[in-house]
N, CA, C, O and CB atoms as a CASP TS submission, in Angstrom:
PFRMAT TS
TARGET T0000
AUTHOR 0000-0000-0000
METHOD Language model
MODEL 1
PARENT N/A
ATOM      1  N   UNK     1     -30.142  19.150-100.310  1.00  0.00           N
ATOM      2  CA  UNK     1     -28.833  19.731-100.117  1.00  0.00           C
ATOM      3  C   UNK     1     -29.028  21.137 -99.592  1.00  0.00           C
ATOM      4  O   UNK     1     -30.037  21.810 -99.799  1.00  0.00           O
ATOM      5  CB  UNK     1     -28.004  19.724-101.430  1.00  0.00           C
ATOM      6  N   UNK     2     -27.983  21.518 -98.901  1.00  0.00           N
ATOM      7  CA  UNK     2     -28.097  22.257 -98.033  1.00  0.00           C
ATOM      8  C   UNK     2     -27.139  23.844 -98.865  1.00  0.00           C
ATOM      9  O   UNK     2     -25.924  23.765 -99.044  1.00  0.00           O
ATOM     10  CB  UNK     2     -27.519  21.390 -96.573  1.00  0.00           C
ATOM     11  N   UNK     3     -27.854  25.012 -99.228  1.00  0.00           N
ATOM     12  CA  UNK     3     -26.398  25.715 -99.518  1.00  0.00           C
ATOM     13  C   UNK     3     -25.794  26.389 -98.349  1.00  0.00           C
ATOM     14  O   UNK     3     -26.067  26.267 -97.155  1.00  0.00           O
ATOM     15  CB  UNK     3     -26.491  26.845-100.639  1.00  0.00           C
ATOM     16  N   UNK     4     -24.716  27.293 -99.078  1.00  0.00           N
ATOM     17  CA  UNK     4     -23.748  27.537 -98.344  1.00  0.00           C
ATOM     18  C   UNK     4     -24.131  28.708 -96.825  1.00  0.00           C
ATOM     19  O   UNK     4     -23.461  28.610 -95.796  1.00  0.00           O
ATOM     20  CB  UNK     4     -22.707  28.063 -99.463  1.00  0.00           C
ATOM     21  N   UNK     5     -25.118  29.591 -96.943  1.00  0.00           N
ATOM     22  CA  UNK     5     -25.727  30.072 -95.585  1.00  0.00           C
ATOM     23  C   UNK     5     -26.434  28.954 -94.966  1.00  0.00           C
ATOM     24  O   UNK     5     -25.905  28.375 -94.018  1.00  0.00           O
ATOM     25  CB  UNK     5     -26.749  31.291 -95.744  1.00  0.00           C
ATOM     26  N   UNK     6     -27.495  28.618 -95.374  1.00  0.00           N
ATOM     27  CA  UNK     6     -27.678  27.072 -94.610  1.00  0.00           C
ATOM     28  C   UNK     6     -27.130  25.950 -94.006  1.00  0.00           C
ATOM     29  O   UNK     6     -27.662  25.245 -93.149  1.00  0.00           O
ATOM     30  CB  UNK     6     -28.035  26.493 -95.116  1.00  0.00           C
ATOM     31  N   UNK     7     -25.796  25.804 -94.616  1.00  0.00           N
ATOM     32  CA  UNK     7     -24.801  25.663 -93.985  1.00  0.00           C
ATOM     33  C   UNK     7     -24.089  26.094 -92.372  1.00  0.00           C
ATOM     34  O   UNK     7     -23.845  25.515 -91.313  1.00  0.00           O
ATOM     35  CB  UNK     7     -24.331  26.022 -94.807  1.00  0.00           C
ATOM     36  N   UNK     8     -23.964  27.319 -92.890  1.00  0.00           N
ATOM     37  CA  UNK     8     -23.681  28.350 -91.696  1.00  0.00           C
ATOM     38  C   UNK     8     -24.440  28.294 -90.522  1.00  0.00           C
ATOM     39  O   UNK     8     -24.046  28.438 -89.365  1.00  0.00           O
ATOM     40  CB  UNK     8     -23.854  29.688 -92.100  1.00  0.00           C
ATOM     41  N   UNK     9     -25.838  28.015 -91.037  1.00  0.00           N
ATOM     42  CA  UNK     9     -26.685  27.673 -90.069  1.00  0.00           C
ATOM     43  C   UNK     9     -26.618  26.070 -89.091  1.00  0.00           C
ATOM     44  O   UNK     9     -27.340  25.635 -88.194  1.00  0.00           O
ATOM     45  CB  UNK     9     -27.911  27.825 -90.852  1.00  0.00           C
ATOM     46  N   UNK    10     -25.892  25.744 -89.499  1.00  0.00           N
ATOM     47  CA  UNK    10     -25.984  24.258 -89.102  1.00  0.00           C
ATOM     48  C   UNK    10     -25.351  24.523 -87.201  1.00  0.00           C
ATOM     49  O   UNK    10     -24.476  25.337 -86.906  1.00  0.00           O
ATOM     50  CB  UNK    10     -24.672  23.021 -90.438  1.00  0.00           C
ATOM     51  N   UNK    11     -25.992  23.711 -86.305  1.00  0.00           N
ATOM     52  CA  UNK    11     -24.899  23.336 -85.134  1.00  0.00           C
ATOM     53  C   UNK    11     -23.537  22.858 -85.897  1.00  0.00           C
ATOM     54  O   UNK    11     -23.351  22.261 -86.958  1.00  0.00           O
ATOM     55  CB  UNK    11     -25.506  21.965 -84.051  1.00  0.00           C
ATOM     56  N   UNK    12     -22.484  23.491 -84.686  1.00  0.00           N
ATOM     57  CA  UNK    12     -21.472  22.573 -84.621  1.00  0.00           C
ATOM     58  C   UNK    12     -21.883  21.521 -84.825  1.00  0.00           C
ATOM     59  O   UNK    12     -23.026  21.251 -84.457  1.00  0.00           O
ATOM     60  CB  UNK    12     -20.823  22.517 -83.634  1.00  0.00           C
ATOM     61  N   UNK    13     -20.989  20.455 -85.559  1.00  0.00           N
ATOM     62  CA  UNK    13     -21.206  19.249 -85.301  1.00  0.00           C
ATOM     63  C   UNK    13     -20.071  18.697 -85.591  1.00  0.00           C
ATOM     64  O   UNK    13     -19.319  19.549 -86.064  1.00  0.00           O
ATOM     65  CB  UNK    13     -22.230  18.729 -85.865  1.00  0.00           C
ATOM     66  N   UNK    14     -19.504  17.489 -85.521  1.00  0.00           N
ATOM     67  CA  UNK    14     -18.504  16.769 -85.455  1.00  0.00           C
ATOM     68  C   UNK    14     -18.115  16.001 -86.293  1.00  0.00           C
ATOM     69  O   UNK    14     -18.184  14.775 -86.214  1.00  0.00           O
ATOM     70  CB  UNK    14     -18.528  16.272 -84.681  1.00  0.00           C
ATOM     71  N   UNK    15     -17.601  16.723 -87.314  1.00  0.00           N
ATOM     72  CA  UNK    15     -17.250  16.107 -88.610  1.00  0.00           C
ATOM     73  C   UNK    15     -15.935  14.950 -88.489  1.00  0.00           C
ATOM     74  O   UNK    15     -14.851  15.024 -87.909  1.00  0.00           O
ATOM     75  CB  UNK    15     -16.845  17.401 -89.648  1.00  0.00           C
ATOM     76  N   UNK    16     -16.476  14.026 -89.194  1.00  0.00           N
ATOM     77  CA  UNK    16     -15.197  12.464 -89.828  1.00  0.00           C
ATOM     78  C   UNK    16     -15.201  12.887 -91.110  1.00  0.00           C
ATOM     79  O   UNK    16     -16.091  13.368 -91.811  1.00  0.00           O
ATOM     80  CB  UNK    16     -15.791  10.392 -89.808  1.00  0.00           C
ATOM     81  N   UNK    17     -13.386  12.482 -91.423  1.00  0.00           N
ATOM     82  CA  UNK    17     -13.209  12.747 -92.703  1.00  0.00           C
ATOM     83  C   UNK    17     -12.883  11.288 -93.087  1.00  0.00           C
ATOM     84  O   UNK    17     -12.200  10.576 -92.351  1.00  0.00           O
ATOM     85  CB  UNK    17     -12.137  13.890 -93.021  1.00  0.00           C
ATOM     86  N   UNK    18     -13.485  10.789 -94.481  1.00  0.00           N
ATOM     87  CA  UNK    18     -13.474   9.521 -94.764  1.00  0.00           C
ATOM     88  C   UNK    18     -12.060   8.673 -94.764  1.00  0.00           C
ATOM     89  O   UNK    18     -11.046   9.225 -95.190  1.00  0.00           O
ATOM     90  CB  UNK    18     -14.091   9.494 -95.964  1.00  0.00           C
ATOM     91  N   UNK    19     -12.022   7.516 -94.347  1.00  0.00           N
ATOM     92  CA  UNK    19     -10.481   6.386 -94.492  1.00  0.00           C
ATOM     93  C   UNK    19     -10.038   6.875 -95.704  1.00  0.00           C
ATOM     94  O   UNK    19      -8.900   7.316 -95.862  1.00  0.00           O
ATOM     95  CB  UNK    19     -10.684   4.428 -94.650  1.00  0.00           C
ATOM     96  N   UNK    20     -10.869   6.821 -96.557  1.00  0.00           N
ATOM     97  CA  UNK    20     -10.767   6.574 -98.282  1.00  0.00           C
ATOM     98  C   UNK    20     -10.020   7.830 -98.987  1.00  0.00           C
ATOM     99  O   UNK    20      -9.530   7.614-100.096  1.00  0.00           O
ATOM    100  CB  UNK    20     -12.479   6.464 -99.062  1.00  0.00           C
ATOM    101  N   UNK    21      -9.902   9.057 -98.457  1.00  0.00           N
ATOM    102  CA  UNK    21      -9.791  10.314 -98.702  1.00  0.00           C
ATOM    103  C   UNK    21      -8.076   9.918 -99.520  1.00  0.00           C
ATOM    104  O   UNK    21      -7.755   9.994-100.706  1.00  0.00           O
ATOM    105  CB  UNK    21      -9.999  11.433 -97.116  1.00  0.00           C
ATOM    106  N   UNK    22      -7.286   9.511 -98.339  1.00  0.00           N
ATOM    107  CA  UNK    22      -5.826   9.508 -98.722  1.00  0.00           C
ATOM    108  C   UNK    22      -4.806  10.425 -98.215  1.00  0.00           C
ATOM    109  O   UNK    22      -5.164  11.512 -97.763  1.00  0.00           O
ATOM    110  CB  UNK    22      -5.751   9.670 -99.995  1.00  0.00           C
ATOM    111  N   UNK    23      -3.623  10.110 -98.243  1.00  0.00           N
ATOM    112  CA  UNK    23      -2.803  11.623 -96.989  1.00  0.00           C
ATOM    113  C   UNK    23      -2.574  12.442 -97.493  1.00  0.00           C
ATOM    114  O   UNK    23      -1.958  13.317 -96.885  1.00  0.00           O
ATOM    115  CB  UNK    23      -1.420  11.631 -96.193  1.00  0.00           C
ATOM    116  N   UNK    24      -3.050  12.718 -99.377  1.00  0.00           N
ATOM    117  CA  UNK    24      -2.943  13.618-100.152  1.00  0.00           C
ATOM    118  C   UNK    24      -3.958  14.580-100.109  1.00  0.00           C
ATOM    119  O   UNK    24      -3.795  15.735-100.502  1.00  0.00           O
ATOM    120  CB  UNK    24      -2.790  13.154-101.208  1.00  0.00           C
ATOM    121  N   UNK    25      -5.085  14.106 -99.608  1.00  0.00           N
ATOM    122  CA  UNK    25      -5.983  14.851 -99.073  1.00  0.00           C
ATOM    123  C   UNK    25      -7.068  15.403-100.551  1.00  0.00           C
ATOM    124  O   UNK    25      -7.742  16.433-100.571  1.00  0.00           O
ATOM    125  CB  UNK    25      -5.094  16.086 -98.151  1.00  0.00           C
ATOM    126  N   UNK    26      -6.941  14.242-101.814  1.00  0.00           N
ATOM    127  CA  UNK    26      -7.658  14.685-102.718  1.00  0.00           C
ATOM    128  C   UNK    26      -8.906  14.577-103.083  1.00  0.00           C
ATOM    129  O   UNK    26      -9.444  15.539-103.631  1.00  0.00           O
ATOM    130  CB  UNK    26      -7.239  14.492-103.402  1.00  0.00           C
ATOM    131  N   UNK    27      -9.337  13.850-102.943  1.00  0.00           N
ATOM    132  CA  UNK    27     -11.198  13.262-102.674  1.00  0.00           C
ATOM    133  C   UNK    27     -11.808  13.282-101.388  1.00  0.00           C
ATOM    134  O   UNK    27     -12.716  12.484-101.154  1.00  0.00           O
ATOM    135  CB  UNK    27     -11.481  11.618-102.987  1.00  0.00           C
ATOM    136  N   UNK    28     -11.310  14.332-100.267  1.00  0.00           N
ATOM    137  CA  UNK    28     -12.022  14.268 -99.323  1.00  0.00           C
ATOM    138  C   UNK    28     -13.239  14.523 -99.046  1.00  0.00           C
ATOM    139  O   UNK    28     -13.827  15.565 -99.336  1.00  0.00           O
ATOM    140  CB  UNK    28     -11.617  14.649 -98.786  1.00  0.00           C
ATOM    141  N   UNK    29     -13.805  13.344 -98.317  1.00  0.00           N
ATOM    142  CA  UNK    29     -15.357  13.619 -97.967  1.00  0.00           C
ATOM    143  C   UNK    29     -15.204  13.819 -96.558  1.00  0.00           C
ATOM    144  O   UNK    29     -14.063  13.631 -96.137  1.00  0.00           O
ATOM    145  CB  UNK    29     -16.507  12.362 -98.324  1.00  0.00           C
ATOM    146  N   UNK    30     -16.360  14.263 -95.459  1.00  0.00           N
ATOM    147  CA  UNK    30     -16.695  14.394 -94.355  1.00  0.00           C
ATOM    148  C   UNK    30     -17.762  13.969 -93.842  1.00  0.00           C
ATOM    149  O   UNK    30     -18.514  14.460 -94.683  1.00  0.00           O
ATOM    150  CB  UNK    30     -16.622  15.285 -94.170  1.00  0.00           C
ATOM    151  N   UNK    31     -18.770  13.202 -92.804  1.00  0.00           N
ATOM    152  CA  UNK    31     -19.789  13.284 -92.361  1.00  0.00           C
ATOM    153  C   UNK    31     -19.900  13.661 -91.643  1.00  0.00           C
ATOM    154  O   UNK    31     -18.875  14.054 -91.086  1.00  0.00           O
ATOM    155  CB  UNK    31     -20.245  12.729 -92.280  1.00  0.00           C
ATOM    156  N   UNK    32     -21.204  13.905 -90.975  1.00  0.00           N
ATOM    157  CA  UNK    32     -21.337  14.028 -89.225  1.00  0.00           C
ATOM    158  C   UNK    32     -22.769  13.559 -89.468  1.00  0.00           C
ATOM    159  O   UNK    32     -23.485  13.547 -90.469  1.00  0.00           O
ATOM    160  CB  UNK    32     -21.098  15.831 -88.240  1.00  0.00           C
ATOM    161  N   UNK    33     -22.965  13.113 -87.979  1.00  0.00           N
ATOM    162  CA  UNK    33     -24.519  12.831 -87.766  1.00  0.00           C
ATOM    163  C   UNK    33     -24.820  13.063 -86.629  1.00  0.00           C
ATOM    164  O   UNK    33     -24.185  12.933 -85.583  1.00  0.00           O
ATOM    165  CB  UNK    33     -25.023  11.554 -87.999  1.00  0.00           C
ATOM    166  N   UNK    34     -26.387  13.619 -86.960  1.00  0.00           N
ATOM    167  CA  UNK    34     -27.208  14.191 -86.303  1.00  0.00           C
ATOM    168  C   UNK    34     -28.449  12.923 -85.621  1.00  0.00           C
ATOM    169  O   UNK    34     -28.330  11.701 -85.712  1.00  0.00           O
ATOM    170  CB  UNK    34     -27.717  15.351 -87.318  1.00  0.00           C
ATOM    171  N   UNK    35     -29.516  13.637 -85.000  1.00  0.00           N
ATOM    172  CA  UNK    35     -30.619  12.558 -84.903  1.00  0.00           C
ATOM    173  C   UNK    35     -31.204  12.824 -86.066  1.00  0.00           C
ATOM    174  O   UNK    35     -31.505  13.944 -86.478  1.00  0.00           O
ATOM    175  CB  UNK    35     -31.644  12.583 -83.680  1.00  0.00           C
ATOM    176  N   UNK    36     -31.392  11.653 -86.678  1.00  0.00           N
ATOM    177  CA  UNK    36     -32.152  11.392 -87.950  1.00  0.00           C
ATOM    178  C   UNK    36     -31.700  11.549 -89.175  1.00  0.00           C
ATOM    179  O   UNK    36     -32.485  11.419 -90.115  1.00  0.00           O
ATOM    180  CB  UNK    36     -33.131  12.037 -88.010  1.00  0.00           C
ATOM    181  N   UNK    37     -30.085  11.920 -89.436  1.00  0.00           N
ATOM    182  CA  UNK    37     -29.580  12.596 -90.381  1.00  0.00           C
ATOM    183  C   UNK    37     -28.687  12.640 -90.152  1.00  0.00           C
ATOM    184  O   UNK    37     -28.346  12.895 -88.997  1.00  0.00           O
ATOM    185  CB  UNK    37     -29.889  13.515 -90.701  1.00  0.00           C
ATOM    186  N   UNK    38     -27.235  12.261 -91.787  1.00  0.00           N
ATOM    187  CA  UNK    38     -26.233  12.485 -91.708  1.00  0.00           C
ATOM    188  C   UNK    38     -25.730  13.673 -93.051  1.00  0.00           C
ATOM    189  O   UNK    38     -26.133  13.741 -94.212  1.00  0.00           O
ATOM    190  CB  UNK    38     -25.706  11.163 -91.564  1.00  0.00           C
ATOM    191  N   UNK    39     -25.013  14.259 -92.534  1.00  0.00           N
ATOM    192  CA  UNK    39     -24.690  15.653 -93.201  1.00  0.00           C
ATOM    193  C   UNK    39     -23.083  15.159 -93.936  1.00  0.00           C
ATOM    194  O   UNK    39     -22.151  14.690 -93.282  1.00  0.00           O
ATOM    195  CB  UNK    39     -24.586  17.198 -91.783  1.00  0.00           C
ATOM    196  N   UNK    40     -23.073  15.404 -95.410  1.00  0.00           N
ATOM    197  CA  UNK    40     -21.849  15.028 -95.958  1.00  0.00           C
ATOM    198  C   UNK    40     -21.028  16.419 -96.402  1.00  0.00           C
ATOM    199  O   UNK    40     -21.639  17.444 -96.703  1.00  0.00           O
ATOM    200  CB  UNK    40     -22.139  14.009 -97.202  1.00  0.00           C
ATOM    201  N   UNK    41     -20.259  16.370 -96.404  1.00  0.00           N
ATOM    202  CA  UNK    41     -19.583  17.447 -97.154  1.00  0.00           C
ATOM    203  C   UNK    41     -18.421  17.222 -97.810  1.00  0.00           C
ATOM    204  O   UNK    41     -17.925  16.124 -97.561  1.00  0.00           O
ATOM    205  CB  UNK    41     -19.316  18.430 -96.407  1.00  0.00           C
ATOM    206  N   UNK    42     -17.702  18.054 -98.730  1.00  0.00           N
ATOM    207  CA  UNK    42     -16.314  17.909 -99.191  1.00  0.00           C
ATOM    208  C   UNK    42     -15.270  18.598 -98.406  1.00  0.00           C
ATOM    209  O   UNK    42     -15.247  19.824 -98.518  1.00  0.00           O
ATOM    210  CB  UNK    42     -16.209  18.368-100.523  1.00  0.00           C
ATOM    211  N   UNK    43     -14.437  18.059 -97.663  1.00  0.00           N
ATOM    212  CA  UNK    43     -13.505  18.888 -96.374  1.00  0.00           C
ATOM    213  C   UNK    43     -12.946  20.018 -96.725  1.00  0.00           C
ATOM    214  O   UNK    43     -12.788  20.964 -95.954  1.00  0.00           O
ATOM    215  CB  UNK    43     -12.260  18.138 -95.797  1.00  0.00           C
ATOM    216  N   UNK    44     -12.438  19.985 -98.511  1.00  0.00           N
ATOM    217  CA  UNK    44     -12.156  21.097 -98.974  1.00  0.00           C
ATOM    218  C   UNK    44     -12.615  22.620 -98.996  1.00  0.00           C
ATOM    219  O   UNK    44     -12.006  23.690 -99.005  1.00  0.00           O
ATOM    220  CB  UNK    44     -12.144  20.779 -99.772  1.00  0.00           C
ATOM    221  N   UNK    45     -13.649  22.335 -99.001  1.00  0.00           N
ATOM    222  CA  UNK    45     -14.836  23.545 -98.918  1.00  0.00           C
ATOM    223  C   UNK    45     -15.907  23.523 -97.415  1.00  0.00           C
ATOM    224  O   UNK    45     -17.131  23.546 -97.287  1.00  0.00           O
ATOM    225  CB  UNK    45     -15.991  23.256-100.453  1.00  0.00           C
ATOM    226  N   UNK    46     -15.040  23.482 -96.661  1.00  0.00           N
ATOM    227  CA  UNK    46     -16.004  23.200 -95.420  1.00  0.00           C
ATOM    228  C   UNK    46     -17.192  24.387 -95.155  1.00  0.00           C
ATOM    229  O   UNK    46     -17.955  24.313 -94.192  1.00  0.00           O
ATOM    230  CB  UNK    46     -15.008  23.107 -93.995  1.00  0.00           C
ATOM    231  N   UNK    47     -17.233  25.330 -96.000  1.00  0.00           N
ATOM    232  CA  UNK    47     -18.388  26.566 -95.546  1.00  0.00           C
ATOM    233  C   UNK    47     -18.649  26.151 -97.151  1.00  0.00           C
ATOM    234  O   UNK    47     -18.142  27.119 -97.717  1.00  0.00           O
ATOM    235  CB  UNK    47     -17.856  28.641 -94.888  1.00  0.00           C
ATOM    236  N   UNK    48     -19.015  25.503 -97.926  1.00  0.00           N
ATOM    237  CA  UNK    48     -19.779  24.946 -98.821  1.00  0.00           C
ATOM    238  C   UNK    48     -20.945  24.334 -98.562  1.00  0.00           C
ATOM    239  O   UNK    48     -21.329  24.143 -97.408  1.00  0.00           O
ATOM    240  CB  UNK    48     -19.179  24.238 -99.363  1.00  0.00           C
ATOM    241  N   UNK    49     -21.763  23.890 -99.845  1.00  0.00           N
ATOM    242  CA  UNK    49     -22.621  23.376 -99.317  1.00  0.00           C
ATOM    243  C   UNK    49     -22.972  21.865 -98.593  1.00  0.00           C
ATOM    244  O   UNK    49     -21.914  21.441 -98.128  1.00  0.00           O
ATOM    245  CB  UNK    49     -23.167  23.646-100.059  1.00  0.00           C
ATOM    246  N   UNK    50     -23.709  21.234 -98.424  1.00  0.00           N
ATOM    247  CA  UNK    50     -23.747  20.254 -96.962  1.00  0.00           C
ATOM    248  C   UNK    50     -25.254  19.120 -97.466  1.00  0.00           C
ATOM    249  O   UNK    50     -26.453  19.356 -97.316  1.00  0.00           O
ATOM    250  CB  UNK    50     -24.209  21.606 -95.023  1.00  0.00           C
ATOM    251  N   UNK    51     -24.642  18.012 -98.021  1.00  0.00           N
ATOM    252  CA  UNK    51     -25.492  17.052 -98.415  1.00  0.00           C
ATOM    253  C   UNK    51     -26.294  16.537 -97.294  1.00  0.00           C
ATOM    254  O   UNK    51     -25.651  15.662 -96.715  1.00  0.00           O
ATOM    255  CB  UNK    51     -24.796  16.045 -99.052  1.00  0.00           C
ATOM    256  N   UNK    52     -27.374  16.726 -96.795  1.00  0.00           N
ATOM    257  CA  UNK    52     -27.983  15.737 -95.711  1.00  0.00           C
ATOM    258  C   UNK    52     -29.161  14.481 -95.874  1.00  0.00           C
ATOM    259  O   UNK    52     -30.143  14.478 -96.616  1.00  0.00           O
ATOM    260  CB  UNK    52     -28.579  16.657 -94.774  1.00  0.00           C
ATOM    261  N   UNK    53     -28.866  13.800 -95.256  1.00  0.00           N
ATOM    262  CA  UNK    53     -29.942  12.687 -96.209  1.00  0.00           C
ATOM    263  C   UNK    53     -30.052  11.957 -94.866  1.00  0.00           C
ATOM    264  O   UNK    53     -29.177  11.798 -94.015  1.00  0.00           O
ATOM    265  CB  UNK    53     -29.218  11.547 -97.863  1.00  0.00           C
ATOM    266  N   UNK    54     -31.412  11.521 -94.872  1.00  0.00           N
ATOM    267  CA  UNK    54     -31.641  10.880 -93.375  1.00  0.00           C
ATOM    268  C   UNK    54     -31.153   9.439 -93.150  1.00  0.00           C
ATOM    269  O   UNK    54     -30.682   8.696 -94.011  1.00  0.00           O
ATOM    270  CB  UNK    54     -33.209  10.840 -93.020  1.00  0.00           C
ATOM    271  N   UNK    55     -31.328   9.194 -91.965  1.00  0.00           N
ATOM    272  CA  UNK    55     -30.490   8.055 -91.510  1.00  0.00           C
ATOM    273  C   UNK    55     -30.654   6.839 -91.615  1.00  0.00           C
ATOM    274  O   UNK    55     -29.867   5.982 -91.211  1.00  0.00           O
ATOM    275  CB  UNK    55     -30.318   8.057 -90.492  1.00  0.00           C
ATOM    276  N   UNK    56     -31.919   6.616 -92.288  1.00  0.00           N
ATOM    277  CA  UNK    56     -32.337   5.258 -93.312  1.00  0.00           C
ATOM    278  C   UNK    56     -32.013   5.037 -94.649  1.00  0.00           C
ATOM    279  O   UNK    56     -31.790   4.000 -95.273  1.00  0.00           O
ATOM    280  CB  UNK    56     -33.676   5.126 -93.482  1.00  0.00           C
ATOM    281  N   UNK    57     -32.030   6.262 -94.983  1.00  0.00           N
ATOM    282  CA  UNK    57     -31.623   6.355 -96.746  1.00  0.00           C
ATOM    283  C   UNK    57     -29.893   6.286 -96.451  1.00  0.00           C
ATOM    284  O   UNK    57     -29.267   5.598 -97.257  1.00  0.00           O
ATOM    285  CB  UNK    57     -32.273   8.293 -97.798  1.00  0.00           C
ATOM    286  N   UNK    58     -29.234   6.847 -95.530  1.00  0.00           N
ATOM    287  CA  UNK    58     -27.500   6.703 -95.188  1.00  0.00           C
ATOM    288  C   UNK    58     -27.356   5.343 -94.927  1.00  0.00           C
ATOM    289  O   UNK    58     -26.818   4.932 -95.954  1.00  0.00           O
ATOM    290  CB  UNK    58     -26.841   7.592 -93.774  1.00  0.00           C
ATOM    291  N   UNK    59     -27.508   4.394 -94.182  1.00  0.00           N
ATOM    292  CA  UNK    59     -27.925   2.955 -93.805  1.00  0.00           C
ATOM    293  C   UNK    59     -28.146   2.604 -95.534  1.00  0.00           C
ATOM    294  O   UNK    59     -27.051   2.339 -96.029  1.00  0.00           O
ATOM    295  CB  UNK    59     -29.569   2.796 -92.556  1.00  0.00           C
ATOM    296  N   UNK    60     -28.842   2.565 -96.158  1.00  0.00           N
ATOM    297  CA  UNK    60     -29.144   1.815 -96.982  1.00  0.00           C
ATOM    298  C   UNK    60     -28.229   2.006 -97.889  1.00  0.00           C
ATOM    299  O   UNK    60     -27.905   1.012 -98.538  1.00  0.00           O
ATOM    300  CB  UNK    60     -30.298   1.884 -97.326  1.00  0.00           C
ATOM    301  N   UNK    61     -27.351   3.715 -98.289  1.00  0.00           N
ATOM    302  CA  UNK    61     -26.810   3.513 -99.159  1.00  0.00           C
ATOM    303  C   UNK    61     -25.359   2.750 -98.765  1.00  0.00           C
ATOM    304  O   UNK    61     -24.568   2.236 -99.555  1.00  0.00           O
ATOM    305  CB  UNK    61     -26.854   4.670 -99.796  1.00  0.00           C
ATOM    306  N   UNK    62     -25.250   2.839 -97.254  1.00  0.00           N
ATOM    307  CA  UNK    62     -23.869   2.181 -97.189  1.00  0.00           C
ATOM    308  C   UNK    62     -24.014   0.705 -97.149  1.00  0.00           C
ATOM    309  O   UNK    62     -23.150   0.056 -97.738  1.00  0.00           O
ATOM    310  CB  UNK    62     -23.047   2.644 -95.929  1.00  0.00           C
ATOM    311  N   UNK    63     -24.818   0.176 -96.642  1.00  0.00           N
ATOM    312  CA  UNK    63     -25.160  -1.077 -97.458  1.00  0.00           C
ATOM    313  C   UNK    63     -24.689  -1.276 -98.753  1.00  0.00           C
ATOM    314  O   UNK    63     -23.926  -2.222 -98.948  1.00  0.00           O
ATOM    315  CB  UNK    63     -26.459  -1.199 -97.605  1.00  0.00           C
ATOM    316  N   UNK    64     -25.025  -0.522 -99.704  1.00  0.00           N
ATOM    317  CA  UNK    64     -25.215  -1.073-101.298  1.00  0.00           C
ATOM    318  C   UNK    64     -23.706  -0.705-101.471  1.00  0.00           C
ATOM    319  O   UNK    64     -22.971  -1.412-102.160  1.00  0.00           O
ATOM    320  CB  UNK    64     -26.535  -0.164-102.554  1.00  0.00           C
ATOM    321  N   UNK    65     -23.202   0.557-100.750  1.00  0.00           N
ATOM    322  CA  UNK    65     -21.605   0.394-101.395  1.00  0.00           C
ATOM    323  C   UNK    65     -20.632  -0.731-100.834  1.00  0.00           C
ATOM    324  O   UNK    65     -19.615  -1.028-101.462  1.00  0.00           O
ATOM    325  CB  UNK    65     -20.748   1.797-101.111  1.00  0.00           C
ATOM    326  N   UNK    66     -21.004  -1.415 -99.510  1.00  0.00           N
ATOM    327  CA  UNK    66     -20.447  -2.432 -98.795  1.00  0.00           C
ATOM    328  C   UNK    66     -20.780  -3.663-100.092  1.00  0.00           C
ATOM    329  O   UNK    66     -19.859  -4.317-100.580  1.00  0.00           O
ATOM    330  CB  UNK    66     -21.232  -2.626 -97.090  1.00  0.00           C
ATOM    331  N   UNK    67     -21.901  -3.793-100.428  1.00  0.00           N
ATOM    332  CA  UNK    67     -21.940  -5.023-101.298  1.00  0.00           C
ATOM    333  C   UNK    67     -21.507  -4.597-102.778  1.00  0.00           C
ATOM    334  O   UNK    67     -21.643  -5.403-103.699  1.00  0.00           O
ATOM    335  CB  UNK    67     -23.474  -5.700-101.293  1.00  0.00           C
ATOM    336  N   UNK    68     -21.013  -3.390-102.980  1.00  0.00           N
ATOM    337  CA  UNK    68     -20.824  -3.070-104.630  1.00  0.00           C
ATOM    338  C   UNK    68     -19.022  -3.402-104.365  1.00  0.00           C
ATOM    339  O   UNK    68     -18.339  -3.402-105.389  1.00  0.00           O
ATOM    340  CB  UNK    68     -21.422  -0.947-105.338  1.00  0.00           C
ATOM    341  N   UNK    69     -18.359  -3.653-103.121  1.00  0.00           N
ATOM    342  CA  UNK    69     -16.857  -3.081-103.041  1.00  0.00           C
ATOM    343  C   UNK    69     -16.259  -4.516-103.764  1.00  0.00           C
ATOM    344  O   UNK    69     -15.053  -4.648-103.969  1.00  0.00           O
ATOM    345  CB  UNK    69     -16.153  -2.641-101.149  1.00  0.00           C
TER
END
């Protein structure tokens, strides 16, 4: 995990805010991806810190939540 200057440091990048969030806007998550890596965040706190986890371990976990739904 990334903190919040490290953050700062990041490229632009092109954040999605999840389907799942709601128009209330209360559990929002964000991704973006990079080569090799997708960067999560909470939309709320967008100069917060910035989960990144590479793009096999992202693949695999969305797998397991596709088969947990």
């Amino acid at each position: 995990m990334t903190n919040e200057q490290e953050a700062a440091r990041l490229p632009e990048l092109s954040w999605h805010k999840s389907t799942y969030s709601g128009p209330e806007g209360g559990n929002c998550v964000e991704v973006a991806h990079t080569v090799g890596a997708v960067h999560v965040r909470d939309s709320k706190v967008q100069r917060g810190a910035v989960l990144s986890v590479p793009s096999a371990g992202w693949a695999d976990f969305v797998a397991f939540a596709e088969q947990s739904a």
